[in-house]
C-alpha positions as CSV (number, residue, x, y, z in Angstrom):
1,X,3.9,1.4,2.4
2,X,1.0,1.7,-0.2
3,X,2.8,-0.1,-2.2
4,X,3.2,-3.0,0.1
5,X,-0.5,-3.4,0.5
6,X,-1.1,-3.4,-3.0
7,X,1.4,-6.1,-3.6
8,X,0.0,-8.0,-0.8
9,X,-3.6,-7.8,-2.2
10,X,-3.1,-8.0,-5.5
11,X,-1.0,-11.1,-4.8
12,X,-4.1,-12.5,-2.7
13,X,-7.0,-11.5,-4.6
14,X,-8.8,-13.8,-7.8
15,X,-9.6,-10.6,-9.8
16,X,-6.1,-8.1,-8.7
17,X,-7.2,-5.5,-11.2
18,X,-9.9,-4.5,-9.0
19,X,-7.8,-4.3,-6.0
20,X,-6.8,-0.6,-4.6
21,X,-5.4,1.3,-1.8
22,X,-5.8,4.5,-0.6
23,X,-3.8,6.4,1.8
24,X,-5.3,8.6,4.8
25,X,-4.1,10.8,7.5
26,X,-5.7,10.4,10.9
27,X,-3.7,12.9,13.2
28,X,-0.1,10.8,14.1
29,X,-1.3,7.5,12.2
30,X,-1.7,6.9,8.4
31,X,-4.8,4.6,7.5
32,X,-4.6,2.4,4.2
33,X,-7.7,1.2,2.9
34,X,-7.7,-1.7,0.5
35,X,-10.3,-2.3,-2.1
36,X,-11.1,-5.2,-3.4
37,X,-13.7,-7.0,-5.6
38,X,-16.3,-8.3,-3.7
39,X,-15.9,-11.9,-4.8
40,X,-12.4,-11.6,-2.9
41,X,-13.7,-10.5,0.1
42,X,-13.6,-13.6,2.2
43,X,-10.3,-14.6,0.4
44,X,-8.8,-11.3,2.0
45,X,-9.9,-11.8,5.6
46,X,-9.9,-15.0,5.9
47,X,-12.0,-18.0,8.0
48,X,-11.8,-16.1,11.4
49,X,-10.2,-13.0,9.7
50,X,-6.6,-14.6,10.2
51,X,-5.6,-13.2,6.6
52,X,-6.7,-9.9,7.2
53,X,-4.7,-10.1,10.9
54,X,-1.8,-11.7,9.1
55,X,-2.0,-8.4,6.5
56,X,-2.0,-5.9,8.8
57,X,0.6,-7.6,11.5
58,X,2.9,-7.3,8.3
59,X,2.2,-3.7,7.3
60,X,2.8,-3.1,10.8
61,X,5.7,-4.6,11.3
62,X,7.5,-2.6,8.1
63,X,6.1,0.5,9.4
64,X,7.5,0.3,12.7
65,X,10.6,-0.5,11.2
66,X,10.1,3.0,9.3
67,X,8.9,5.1,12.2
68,X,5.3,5.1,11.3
69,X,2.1,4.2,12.9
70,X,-0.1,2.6,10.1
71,X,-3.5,0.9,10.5
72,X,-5.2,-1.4,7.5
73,X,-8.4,-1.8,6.5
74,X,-10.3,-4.1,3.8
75,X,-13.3,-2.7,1.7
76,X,-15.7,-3.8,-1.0
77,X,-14.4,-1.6,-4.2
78,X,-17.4,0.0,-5.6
């Protein structure tokens, strides 16, 4: 699944050498956060955040597939 939102950022993002994920447990659900440069920020979410809904309708969609409850979440890198 990390893999998938890498692919999906890095295939989004200006600048894909700066993009990230990192993988958290929350109790039953498994929280990927994506880093990205700040430049692609708005490229990421999107006017209205409709990227950012289409990302994480398709993370969801192969994780339900898989069993797994996933949420996504877009960050400035640092």
């Amino acid at each position: 699944m990390k893999d998938l939102v890498e692919f999906i950022g890095k295939s989004l993002a200006d600048n894909p050498d700066q993009v990230r994920v990192e993988a958290t447990d929350k109790g039953h659900e498994t929280v990927y956060t994506l880093y990205v440069a700040p430049d692609d920020m708005g490229r990421l979410i999107g006017k209205g955040g409709r990227i950012a809904k289409a990302i994480r309708t398709v993370v969801k969609a192969s994780a339900t597939k898989s069993g797994v409850q996933v949420h996504v979440e877009i960050d400035e890198a640092k």
